[in-house]
N, C-alpha and C positions, 0 to 999 in steps of 0.2 A: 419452451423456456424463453428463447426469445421474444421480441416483440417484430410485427410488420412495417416498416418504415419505408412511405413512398421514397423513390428516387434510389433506396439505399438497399442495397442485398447484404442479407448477413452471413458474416463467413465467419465467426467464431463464437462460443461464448466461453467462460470462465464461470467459476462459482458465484460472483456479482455481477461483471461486466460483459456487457455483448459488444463485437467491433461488426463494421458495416464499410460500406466501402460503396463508389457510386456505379451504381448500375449501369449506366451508359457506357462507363469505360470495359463494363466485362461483357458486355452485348459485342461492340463496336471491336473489340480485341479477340482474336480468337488463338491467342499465340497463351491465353492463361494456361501455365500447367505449375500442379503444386502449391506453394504457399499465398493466395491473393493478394497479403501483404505485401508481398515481395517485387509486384508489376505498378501497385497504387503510392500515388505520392501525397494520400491521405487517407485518414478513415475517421470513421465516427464514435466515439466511445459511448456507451450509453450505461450509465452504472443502474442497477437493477434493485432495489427494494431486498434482494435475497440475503439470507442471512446463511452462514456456515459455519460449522463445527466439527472437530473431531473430520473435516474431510467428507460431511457430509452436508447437503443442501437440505436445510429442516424447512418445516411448515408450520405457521404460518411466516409471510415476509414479514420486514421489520417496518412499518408505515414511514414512508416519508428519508428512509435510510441514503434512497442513492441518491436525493437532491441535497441532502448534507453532506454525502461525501465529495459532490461534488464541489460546492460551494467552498468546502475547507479546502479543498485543493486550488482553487479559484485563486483565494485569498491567498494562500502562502504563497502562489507561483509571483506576486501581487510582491510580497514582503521580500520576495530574492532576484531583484531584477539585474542584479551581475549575472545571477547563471543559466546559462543557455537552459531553454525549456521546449519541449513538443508542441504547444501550442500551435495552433496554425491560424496565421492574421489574416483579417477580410481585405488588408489593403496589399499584401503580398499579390506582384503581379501575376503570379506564377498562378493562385490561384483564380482567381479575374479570368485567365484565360481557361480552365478547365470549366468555369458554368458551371456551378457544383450543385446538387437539388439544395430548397429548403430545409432548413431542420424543423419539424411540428412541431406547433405550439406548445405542445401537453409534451413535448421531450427536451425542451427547454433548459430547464433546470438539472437535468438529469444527461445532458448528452454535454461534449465536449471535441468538437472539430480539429484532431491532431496532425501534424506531419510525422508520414511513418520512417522507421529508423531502424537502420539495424543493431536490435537489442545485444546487447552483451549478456550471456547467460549467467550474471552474476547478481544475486541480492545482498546488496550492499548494507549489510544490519551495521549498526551504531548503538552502543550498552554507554550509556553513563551512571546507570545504576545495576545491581547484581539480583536478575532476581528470573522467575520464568527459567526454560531449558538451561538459560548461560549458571544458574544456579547449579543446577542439578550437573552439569557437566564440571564444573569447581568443585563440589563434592567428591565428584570422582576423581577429578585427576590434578584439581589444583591451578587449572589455566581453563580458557576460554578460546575455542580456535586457536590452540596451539601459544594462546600468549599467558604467560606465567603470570599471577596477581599474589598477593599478599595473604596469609595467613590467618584463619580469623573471621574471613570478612560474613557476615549474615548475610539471609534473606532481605531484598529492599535494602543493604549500605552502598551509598554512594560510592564509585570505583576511584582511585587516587587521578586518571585521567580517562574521558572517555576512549573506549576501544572499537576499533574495525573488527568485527567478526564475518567475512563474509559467507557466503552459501551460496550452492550449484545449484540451480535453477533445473529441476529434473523433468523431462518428459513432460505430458499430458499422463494423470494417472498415477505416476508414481511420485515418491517424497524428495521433498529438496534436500539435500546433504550440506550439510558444514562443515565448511572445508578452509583450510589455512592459506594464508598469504599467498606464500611458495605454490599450494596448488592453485591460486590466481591466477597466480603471474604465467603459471604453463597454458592455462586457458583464452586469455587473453592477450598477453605481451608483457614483458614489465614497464614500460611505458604507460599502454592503460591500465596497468594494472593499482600503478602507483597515484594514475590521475584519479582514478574510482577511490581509492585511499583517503584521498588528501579533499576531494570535494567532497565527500559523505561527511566526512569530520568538520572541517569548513560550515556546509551547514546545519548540521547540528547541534554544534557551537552556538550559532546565528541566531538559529530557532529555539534552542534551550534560554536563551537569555528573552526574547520576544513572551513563550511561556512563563518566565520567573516574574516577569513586568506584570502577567494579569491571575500571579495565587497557581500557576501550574508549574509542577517538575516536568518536563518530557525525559522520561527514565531510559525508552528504547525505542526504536524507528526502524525501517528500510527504505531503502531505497530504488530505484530502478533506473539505470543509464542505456543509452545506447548513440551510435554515433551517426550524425546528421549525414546525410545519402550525399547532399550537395556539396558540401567544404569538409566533413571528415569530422568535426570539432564532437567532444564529449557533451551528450546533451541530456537533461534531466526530463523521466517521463515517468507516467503511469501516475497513481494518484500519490500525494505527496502530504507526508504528515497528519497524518488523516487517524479515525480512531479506527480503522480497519487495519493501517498498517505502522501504529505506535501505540506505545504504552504512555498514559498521562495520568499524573495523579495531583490531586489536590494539595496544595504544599503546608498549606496549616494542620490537614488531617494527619498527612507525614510526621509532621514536628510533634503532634499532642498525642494521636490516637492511641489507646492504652492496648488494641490489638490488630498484629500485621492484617488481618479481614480490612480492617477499617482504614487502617494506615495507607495501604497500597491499594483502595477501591478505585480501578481503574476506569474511564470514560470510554467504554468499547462494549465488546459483547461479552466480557467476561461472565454476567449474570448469565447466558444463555449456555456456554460451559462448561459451568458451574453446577445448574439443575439438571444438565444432559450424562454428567457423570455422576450424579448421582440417582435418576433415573431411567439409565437403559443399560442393559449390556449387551453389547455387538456378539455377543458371543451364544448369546442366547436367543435374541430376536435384531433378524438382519437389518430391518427397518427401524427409525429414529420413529420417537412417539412423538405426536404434537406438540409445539411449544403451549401452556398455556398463557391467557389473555394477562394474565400478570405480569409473567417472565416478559412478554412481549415490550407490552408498555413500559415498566423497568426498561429495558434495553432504550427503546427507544428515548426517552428520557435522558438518559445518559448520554445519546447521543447527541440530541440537542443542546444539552447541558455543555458541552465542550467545542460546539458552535460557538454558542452565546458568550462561552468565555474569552475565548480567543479574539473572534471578530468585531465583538463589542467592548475588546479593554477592561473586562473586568467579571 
């Protein structure tokens, strides 16, 4: 699944992204045991073309997928330069003195040179609209992660303020849980529990008003924090605002569209979703069938589609 990258060994991958880490430091170090993360004061992120659903890694990739997500991430880190971010600078001494390999050409686009961090096992989701699980869980119970809302409210209504819903980052393999404030603050501290709070909101505030400027609502988001190894400080990582990990929709189709399909046609893989439940069942055949070259392209499209919008102002 991964790819071979001189200089860099890989020590992880994800359903999109592969991390890498440089080789010379796991050569030259023979004290590595356990996480490789955990000994490198960088790694390489490389987002992958793959596409996932339902938790499963389908075929074919999406063309062209992991240099837009990366690029969206690019820009936004771009658009929030109060908040501390992973990034890791070529002018940072720290690096200078590690000689780090090259990144390839052809991985360019697609890779992203971080300082690693000790992540906090929290995804920090942000609803400013009611729609997806947070819907389904209002239906049942009336609140959203334990926070009480209003009476009434539809599929796709705007929520009277956006809300923190956070969720527990679970294992490799099994499912994230969503879980309430209170069980944050047990996890973390209430100190970060309250900073992960207050900066998710912060910027998606930020970024919901950026969106309204070019014809988009940003409906819902997550986030991912963890705290800088050097000074301790709350810092912003993994990919950010991206159509992988927010919901965005067209704000005039919102206002006019005669139905929620059209209303709420989101810039992400919802298309590829969409035809996976309506043509497989896990239950019958253990294997996802092939995307076809339609669904493909639709996705892909879509993705670009909210590149263009975003990075080009309109």
């Amino acid at each position: 699944m991964s790819e071979t990258v001189d200089g860099w060994t890989h020590v992880y991958s994800g359903k999109v992204r592969d991390l890498y880490v440089p080789t010379k430091m796991m050569d030259d170090d023979d004290s590595w045991t356990g996480d490789p993360l955990s000994h490198s004061p960088v790694v390489l992120v490389v987002a992958s073309d793959r596409v996932s659903a339902f938790d499963e890694v389908l075929s074919p990739a999406i063309p062209g997928k992991g240099a837009m997500l990366t690029k969206l991430t690019r820009w936004w880190f771009d658009q929030l330069p109060e908040v501390p971010n992973h990034l890791a600078h070529p002018l940072d001494d720290r690096l200078e003195a590690l000689e780090l390999p090259e990144v390839p050409d052809e991985l360019a686009e697609r890779a992203t040179l971080c300082r690693t961090l000790d992540m906090f096992p929290i995804e920090c989701v942000v609803r400013g609209f009611i729609t997806g699980g947070g819907f389904k869980e209002y239906q049942e119970t009336g609140a959203i992660g334990g926070i009480p809302l209003p009476d009434g409210l539809s599929n796709g209504d705007r929520l009277p303020e956006p809300i923190f819903t956070p969720a527990w980052k679970a294992p490799l393999g099994e499912h994230d849980e969503n879980i309430s404030f209170e069980r944050t603050v047990e996890l973390v501290g209430d100190v970060v529990a309250e900073q992960l709070r207050e900066l998710s909101l912060e910027i998606f505030e930020h970024a919901s008003a950026i969106a309204e400027q070019r014809g988009l609502i940003l409906a819902d988001t997550k986030f991912e924090f963890g705290a800088d190894r050097a000074i301790g400080i709350v810092t912003l990582a993994d990919e950010v605002l991206t159509s992988d990990s927010s919901r965005y929709w067209d704000a005039e189709a919102y206002a006019t569209a005669e139905t929620p399909e059209l209303r709420m046609a989101s810039f992400d893989k919802q298309i590829v979703r969409d035809w996976l439940a309506a043509n497989w069942d896990p239950e019958a055949v253990e294997e996802p069938p092939t995307l076809p070259h339609e669904i493909v392209e639709q996705t892909a499209e879509r993705y670009r589609a909210l590149v263009d919008r975003l990075t080009q102002g309109g």
